[in-house]
PDB file of N, CA, C and O in Angstrom:
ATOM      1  N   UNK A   1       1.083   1.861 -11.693  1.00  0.00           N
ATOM      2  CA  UNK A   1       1.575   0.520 -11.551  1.00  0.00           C
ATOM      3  C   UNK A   1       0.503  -0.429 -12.056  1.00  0.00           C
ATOM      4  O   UNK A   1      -0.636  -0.550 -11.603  1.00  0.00           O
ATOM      5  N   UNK A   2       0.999  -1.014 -12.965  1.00  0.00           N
ATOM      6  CA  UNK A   2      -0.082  -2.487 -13.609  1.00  0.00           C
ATOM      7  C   UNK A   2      -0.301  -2.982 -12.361  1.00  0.00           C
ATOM      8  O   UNK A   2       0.244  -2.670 -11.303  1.00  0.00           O
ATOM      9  N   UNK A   3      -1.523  -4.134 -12.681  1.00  0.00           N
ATOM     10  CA  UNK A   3      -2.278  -5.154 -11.882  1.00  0.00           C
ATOM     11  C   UNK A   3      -0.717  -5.985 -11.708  1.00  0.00           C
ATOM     12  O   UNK A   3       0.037  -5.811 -10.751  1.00  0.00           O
ATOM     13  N   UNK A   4      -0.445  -6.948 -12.920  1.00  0.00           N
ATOM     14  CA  UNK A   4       0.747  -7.736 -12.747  1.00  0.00           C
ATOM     15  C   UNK A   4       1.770  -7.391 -12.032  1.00  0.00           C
ATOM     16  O   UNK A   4       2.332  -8.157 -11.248  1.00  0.00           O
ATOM     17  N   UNK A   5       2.004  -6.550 -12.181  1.00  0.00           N
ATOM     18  CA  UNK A   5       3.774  -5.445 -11.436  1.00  0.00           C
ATOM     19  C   UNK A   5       2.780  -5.377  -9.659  1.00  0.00           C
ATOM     20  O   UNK A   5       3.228  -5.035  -8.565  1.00  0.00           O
ATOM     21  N   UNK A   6       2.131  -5.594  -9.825  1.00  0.00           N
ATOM     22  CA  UNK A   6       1.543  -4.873  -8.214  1.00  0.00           C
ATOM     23  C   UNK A   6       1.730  -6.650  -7.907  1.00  0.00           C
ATOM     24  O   UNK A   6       2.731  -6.732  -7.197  1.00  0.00           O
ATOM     25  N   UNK A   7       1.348  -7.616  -8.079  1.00  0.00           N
ATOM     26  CA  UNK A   7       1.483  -8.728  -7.815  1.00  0.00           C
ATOM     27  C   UNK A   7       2.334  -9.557  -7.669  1.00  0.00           C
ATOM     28  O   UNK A   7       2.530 -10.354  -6.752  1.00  0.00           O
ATOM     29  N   UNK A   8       3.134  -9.272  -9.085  1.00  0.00           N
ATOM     30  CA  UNK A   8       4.714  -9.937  -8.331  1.00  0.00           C
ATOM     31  C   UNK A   8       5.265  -9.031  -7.306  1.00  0.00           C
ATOM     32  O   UNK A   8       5.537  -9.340  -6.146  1.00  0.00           O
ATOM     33  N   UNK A   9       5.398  -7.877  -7.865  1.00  0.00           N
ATOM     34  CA  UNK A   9       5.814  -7.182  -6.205  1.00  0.00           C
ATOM     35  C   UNK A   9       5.161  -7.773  -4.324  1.00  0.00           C
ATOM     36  O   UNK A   9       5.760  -8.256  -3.363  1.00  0.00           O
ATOM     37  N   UNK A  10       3.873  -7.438  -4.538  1.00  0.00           N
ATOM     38  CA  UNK A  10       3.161  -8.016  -3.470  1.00  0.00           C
ATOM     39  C   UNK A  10       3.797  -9.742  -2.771  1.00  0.00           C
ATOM     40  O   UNK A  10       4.081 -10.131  -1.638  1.00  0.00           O
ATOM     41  N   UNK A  11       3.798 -10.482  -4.339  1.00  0.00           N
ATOM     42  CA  UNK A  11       4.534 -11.700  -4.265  1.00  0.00           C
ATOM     43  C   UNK A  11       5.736 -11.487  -3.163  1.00  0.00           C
ATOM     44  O   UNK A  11       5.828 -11.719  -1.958  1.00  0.00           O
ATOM     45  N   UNK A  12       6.670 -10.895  -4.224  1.00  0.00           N
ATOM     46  CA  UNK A  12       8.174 -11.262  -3.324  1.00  0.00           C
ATOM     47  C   UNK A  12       8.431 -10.603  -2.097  1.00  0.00           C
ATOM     48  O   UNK A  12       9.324 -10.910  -1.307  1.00  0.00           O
ATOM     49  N   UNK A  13       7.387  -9.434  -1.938  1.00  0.00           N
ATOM     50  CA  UNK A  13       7.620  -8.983  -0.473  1.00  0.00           C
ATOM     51  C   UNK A  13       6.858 -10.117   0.542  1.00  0.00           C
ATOM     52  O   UNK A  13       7.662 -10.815   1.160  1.00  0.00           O
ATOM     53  N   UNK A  14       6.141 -10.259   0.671  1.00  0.00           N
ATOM     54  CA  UNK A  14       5.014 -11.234   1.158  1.00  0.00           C
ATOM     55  C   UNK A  14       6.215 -12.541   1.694  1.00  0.00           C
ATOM     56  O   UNK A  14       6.304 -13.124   2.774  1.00  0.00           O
ATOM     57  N   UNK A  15       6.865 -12.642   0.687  1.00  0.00           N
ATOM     58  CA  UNK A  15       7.837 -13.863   1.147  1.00  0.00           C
ATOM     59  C   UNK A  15       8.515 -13.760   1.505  1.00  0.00           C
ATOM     60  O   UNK A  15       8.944 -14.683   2.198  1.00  0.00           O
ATOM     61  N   UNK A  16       9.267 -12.532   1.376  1.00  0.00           N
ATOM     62  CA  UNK A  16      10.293 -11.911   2.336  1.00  0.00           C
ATOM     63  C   UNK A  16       9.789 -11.910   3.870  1.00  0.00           C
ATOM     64  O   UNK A  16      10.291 -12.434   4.865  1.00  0.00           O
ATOM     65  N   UNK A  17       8.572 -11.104   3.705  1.00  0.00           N
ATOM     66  CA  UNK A  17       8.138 -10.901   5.130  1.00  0.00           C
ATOM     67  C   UNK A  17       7.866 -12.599   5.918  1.00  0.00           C
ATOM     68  O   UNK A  17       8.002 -12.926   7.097  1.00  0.00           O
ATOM     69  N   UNK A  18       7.564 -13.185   5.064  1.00  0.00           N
ATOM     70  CA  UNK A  18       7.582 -14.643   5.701  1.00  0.00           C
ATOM     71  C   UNK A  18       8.852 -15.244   6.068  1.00  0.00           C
ATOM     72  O   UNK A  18       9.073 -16.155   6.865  1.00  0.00           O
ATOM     73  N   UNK A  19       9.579 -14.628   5.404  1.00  0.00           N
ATOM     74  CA  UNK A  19      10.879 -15.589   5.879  1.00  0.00           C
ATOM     75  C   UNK A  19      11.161 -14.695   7.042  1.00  0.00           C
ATOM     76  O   UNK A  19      11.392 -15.245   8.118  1.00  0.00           O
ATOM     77  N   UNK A  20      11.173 -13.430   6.976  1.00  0.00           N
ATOM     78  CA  UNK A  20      12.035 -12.646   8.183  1.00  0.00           C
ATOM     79  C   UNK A  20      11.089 -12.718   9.611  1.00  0.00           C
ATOM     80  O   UNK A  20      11.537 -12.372  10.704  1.00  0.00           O
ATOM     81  N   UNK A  21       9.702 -13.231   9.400  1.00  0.00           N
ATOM     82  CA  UNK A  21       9.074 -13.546  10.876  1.00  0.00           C
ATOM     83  C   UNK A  21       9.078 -14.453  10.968  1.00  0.00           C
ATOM     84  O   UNK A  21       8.528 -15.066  10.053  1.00  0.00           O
ATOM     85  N   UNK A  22       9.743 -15.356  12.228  1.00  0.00           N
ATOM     86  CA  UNK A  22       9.818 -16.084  12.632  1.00  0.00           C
ATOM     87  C   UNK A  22       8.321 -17.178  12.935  1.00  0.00           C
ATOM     88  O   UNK A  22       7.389 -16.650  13.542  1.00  0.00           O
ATOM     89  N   UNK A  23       8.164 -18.744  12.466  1.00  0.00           N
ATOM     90  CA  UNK A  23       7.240 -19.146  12.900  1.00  0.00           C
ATOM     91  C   UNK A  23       6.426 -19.084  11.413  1.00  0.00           C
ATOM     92  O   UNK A  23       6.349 -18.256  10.505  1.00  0.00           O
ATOM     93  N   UNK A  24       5.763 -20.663  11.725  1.00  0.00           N
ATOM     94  CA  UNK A  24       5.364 -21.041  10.466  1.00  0.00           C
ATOM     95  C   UNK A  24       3.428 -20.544  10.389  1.00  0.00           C
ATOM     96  O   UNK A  24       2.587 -20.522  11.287  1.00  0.00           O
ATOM     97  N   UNK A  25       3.330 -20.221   8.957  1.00  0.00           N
ATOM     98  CA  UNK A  25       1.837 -19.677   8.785  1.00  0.00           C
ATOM     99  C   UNK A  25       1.550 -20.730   7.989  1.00  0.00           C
ATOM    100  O   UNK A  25       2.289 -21.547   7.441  1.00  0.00           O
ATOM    101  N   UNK A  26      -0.209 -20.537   8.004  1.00  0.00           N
ATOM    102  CA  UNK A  26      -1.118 -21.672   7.531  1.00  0.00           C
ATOM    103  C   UNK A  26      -1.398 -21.109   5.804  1.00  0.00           C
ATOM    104  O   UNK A  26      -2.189 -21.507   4.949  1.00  0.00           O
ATOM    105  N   UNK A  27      -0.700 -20.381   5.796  1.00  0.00           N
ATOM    106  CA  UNK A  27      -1.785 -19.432   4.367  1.00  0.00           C
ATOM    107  C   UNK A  27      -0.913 -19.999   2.926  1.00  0.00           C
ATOM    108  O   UNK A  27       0.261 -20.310   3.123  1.00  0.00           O
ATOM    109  N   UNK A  28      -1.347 -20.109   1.794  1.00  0.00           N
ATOM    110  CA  UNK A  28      -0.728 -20.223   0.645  1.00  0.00           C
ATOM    111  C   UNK A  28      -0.872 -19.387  -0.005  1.00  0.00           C
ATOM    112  O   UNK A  28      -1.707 -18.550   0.338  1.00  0.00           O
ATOM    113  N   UNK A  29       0.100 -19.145  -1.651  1.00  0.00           N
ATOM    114  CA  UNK A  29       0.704 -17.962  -2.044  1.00  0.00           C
ATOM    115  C   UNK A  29      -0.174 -17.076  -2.064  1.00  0.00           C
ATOM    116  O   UNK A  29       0.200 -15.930  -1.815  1.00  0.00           O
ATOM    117  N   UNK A  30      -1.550 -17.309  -2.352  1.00  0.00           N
ATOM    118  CA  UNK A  30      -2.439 -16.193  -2.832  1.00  0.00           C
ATOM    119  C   UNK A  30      -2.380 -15.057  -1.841  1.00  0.00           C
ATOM    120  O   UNK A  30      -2.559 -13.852  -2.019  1.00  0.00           O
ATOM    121  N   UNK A  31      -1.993 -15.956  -0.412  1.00  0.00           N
ATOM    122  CA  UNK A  31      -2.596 -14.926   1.164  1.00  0.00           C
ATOM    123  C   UNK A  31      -0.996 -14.506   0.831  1.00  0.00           C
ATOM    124  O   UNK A  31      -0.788 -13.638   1.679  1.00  0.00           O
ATOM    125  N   UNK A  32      -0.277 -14.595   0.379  1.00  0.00           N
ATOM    126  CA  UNK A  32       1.340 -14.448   0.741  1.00  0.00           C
ATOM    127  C   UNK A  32       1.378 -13.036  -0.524  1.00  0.00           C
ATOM    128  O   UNK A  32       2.154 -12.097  -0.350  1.00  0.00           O
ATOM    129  N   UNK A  33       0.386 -13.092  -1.813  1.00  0.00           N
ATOM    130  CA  UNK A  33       0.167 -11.686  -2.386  1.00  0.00           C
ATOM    131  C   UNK A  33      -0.479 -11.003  -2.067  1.00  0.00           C
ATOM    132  O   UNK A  33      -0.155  -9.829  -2.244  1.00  0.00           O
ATOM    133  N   UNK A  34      -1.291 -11.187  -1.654  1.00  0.00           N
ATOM    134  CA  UNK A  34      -2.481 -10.282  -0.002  1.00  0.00           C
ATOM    135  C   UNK A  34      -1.934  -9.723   0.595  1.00  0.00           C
ATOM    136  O   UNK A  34      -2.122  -8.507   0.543  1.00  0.00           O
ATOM    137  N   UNK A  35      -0.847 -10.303   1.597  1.00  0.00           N
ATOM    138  CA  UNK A  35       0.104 -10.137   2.383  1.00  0.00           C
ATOM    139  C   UNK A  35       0.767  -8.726   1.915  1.00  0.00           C
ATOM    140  O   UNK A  35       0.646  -7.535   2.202  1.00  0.00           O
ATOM    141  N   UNK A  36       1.658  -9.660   0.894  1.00  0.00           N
ATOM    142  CA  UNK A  36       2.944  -8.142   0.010  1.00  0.00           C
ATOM    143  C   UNK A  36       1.848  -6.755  -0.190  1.00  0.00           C
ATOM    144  O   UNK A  36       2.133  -5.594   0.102  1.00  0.00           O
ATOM    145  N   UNK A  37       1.020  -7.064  -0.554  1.00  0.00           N
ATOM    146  CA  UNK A  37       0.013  -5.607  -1.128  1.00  0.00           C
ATOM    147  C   UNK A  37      -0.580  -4.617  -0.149  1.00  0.00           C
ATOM    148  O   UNK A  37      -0.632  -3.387  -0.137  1.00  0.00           O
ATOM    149  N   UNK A  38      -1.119  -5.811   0.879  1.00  0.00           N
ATOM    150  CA  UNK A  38      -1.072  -4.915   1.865  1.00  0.00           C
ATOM    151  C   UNK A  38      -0.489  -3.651   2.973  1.00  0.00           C
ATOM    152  O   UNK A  38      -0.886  -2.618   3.513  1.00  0.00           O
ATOM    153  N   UNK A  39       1.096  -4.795   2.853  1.00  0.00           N
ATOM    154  CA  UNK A  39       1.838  -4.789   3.506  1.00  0.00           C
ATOM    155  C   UNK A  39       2.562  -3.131   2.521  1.00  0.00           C
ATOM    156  O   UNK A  39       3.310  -2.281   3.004  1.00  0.00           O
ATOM    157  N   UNK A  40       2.033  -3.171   1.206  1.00  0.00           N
ATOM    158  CA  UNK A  40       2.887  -2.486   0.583  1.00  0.00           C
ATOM    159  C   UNK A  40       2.073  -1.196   0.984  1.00  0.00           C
ATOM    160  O   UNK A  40       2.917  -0.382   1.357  1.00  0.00           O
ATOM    161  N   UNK A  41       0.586  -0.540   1.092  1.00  0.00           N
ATOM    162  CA  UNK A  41       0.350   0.342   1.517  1.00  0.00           C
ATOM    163  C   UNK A  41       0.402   0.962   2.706  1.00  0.00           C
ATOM    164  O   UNK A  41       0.560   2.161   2.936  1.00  0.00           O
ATOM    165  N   UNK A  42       0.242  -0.028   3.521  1.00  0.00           N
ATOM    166  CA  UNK A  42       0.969  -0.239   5.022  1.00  0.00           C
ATOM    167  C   UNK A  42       2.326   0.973   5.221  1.00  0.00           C
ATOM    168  O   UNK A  42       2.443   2.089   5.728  1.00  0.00           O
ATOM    169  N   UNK A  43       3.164   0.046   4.534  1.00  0.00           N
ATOM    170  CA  UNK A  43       4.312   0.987   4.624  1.00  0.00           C
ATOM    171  C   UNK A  43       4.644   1.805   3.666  1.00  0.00           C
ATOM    172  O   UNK A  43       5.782   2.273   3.628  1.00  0.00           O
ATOM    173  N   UNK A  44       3.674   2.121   2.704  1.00  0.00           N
ATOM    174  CA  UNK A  44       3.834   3.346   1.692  1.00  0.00           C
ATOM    175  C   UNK A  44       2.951   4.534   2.738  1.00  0.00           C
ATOM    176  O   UNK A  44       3.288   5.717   2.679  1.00  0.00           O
ATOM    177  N   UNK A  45       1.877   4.116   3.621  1.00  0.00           N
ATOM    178  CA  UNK A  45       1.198   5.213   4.423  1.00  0.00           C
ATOM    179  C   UNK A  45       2.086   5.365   5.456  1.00  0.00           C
ATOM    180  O   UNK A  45       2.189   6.589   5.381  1.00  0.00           O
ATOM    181  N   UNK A  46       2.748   5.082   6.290  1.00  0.00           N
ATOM    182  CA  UNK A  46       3.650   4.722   7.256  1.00  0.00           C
ATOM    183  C   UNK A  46       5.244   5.716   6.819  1.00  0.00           C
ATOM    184  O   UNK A  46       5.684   6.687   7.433  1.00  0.00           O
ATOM    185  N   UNK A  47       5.679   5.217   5.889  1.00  0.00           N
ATOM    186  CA  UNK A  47       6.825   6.110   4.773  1.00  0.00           C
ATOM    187  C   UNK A  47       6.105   7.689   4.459  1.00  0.00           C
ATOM    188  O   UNK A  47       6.784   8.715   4.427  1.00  0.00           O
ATOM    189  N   UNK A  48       4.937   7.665   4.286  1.00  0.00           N
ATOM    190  CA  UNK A  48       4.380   9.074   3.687  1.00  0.00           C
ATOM    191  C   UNK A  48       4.194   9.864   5.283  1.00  0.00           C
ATOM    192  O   UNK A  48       4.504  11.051   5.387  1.00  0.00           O
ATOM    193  N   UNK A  49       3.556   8.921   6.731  1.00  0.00           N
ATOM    194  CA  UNK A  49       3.774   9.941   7.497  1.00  0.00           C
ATOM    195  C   UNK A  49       4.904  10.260   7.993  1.00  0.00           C
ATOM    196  O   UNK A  49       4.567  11.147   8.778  1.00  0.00           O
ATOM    197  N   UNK A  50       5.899  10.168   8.075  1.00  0.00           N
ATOM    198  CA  UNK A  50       7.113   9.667   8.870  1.00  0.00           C
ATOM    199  C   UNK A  50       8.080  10.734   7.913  1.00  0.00           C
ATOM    200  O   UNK A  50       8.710  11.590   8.534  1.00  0.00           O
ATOM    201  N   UNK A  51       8.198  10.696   6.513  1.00  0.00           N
ATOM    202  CA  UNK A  51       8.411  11.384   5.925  1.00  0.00           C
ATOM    203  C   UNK A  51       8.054  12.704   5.537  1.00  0.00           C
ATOM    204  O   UNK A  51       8.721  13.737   5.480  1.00  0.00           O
ATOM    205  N   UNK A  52       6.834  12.449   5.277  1.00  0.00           N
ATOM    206  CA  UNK A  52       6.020  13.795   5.129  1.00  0.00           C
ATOM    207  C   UNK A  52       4.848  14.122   5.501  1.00  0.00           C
ATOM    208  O   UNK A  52       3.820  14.105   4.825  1.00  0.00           O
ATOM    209  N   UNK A  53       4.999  14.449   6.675  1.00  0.00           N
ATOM    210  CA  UNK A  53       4.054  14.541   7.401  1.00  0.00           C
ATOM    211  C   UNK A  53       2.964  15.375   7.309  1.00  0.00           C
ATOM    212  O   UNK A  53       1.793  15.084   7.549  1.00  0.00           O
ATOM    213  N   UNK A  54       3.551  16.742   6.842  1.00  0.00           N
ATOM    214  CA  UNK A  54       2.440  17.978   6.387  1.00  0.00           C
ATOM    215  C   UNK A  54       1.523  17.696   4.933  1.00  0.00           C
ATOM    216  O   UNK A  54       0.564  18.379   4.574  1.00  0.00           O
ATOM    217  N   UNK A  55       2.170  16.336   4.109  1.00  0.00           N
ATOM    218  CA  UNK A  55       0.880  16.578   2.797  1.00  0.00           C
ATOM    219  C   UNK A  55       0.485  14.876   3.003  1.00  0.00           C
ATOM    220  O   UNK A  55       0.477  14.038   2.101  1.00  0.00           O
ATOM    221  N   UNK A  56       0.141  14.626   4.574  1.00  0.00           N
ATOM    222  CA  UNK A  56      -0.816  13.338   4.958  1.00  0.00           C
ATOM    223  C   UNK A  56      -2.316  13.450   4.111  1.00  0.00           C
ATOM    224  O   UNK A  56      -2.882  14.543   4.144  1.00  0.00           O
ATOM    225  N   UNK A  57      -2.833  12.534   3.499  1.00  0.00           N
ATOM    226  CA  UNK A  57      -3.421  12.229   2.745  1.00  0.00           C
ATOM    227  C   UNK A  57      -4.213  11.394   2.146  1.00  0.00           C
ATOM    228  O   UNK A  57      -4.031  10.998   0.995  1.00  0.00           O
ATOM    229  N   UNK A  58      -5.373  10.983   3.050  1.00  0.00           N
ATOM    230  CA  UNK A  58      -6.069   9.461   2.915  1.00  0.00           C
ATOM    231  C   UNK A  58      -6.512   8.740   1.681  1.00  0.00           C
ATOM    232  O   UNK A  58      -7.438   7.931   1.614  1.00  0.00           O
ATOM    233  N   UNK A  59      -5.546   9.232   0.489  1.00  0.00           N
ATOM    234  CA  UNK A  59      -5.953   8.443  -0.509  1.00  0.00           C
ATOM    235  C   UNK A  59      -4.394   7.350  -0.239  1.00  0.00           C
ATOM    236  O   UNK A  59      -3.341   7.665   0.316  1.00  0.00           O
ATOM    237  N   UNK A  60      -4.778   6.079  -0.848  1.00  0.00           N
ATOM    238  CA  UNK A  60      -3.639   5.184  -0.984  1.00  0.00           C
ATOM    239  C   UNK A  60      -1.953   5.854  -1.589  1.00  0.00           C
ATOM    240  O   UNK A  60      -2.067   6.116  -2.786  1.00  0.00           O
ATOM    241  N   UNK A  61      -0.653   6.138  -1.117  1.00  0.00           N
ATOM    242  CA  UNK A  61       0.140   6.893  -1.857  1.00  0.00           C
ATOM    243  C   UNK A  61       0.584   5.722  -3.146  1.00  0.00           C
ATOM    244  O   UNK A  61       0.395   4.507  -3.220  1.00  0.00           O
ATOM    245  N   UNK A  62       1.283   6.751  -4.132  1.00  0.00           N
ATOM    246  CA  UNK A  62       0.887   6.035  -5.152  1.00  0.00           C
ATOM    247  C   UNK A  62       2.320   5.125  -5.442  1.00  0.00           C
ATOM    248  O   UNK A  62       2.545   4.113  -6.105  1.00  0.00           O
ATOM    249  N   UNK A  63       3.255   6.122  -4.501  1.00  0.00           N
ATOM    250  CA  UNK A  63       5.044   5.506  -4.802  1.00  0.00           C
ATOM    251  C   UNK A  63       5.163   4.809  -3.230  1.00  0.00           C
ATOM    252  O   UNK A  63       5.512   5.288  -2.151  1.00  0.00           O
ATOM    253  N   UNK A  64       4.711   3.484  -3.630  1.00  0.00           N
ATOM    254  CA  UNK A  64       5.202   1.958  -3.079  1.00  0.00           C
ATOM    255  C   UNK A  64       6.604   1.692  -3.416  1.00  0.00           C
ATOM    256  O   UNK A  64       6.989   1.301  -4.518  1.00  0.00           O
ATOM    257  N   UNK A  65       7.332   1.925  -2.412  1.00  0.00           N
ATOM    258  CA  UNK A  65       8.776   1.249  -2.145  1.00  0.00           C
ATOM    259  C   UNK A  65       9.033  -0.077  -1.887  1.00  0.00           C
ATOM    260  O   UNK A  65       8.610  -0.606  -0.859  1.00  0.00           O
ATOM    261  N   UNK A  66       9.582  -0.580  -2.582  1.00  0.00           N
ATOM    262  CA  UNK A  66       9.958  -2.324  -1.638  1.00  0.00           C
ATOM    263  C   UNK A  66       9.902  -2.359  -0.773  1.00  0.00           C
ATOM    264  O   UNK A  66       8.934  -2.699  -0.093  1.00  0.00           O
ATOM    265  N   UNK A  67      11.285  -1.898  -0.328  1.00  0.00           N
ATOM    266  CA  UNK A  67      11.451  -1.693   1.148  1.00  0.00           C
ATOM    267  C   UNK A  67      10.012  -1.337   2.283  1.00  0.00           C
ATOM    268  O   UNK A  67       9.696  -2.096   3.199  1.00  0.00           O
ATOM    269  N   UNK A  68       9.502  -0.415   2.052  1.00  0.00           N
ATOM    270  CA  UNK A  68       8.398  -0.088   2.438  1.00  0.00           C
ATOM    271  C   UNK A  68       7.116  -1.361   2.461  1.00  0.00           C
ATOM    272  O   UNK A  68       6.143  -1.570   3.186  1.00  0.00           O
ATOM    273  N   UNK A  69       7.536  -1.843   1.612  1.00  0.00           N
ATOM    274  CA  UNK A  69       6.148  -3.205   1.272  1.00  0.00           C
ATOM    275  C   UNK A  69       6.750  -3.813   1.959  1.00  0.00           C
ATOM    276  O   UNK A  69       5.987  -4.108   2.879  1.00  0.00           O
ATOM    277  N   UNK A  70       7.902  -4.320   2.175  1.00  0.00           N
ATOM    278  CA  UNK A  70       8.153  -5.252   3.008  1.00  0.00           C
ATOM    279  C   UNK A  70       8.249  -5.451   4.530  1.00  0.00           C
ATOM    280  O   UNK A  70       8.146  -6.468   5.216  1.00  0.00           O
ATOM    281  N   UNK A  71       8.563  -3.684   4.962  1.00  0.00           N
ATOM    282  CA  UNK A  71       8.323  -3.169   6.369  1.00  0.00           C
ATOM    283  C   UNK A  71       6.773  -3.537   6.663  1.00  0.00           C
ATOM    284  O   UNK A  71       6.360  -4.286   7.548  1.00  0.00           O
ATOM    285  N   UNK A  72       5.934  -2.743   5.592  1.00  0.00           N
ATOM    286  CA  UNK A  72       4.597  -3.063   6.230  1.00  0.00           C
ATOM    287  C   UNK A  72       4.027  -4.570   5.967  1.00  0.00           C
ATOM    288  O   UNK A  72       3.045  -4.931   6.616  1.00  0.00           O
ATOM    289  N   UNK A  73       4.668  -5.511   4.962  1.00  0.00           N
ATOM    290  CA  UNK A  73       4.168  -7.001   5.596  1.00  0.00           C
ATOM    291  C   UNK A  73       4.525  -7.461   6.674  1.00  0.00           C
ATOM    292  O   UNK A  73       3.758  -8.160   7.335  1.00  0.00           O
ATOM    293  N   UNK A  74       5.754  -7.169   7.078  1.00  0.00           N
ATOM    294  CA  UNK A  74       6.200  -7.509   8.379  1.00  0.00           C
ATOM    295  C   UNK A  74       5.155  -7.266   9.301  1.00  0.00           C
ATOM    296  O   UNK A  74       4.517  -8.151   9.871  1.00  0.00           O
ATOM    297  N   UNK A  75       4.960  -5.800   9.464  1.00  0.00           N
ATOM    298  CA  UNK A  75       3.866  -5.505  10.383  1.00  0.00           C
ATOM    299  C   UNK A  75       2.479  -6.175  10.604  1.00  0.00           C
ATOM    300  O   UNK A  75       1.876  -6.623  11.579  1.00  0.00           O
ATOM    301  N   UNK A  76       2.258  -6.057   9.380  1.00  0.00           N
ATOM    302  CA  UNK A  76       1.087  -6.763   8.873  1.00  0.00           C
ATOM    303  C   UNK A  76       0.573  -8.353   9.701  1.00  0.00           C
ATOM    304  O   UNK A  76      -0.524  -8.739  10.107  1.00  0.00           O
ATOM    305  N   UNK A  77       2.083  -9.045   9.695  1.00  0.00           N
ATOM    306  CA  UNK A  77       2.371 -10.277   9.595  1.00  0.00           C
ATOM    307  C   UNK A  77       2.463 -10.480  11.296  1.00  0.00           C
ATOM    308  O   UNK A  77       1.917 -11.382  11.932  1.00  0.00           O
ATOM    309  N   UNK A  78       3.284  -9.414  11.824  1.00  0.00           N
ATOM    310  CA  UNK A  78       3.080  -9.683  13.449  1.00  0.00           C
ATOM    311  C   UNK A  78       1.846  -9.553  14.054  1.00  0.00           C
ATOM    312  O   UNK A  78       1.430 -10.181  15.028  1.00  0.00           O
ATOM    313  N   UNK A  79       1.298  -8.711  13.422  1.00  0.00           N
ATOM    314  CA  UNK A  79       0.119  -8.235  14.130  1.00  0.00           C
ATOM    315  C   UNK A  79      -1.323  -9.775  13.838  1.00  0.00           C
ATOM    316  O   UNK A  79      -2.212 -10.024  14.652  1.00  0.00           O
ATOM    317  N   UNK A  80      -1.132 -10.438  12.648  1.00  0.00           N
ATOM    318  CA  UNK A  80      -1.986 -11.618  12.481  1.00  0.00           C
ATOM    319  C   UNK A  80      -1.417 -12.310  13.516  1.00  0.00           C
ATOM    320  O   UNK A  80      -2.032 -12.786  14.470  1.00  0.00           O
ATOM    321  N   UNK A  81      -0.071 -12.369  13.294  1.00  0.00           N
ATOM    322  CA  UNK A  81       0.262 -13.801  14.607  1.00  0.00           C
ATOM    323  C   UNK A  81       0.242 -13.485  15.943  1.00  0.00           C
ATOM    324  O   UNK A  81       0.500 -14.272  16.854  1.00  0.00           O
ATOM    325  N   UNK A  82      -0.133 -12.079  16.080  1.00  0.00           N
ATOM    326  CA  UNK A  82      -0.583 -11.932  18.067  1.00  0.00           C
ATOM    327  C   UNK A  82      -1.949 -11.837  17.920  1.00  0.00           C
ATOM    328  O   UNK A  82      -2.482 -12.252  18.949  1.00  0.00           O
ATOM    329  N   UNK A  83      -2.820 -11.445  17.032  1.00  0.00           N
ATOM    330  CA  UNK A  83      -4.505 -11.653  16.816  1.00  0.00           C
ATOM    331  C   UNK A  83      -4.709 -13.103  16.855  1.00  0.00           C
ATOM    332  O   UNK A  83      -5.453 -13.622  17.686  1.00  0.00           O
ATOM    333  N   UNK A  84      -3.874 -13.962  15.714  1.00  0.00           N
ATOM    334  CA  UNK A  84      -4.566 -15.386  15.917  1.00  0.00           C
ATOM    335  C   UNK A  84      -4.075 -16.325  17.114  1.00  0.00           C
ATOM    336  O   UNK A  84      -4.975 -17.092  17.455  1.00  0.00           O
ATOM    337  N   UNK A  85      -2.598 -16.513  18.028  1.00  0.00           N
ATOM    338  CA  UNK A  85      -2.527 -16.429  19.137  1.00  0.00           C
ATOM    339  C   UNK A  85      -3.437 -16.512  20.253  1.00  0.00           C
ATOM    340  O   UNK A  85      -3.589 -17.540  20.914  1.00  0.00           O
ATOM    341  N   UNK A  86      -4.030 -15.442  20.454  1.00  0.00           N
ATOM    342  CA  UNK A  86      -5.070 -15.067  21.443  1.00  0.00           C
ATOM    343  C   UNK A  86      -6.720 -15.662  21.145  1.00  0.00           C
ATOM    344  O   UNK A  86      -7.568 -15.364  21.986  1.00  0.00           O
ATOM    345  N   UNK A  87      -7.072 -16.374  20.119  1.00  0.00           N
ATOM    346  CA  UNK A  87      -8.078 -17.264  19.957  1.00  0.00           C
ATOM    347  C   UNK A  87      -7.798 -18.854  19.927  1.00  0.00           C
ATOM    348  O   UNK A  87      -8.731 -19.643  19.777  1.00  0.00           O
TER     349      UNK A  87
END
């Protein structure tokens, strides 16, 4: 996967995941492709155990699903807003 293709991807999940959690964030787009990318290994590691559990594998997997990027921004995304919350 190119740099670019990893970014708009990262992009539109990132915003997805923003729209589907409730409650407004301080961050602009850059944190919102942070977000998607993260969010995309998140749930590409998450998809790889869940799926396949016997060839777990601590390198990054390399087949990032949407769907999957967007599960793990979500996650991603709850877990900042109960960390920043509590300060």
């Amino acid at each position: 996967m190119g740099i670019i293709t990893m970014i708009i991807i990262g992009l539109i999940a990132g915003a997805i995941a923003r729209l589907l959690v409730p409650g407004k964030e301080d961050f602009g787009w850059i944190m919102t492709i942070v977000l998607g990318i993260v969010g995309g290994y998140v749930g590409g590691t998450l998809g790889s155990l869940v799926f396949a559990p016997h060839k777990f594998d601590l390198r990054p997997p390399v087949e990032h699903s949407f769907i999957g990027a967007i599960i793990g921004a979500v996650i991603i995304l709850i877990i900042y807003k109960a960390v920043r919350s509590r300060t």
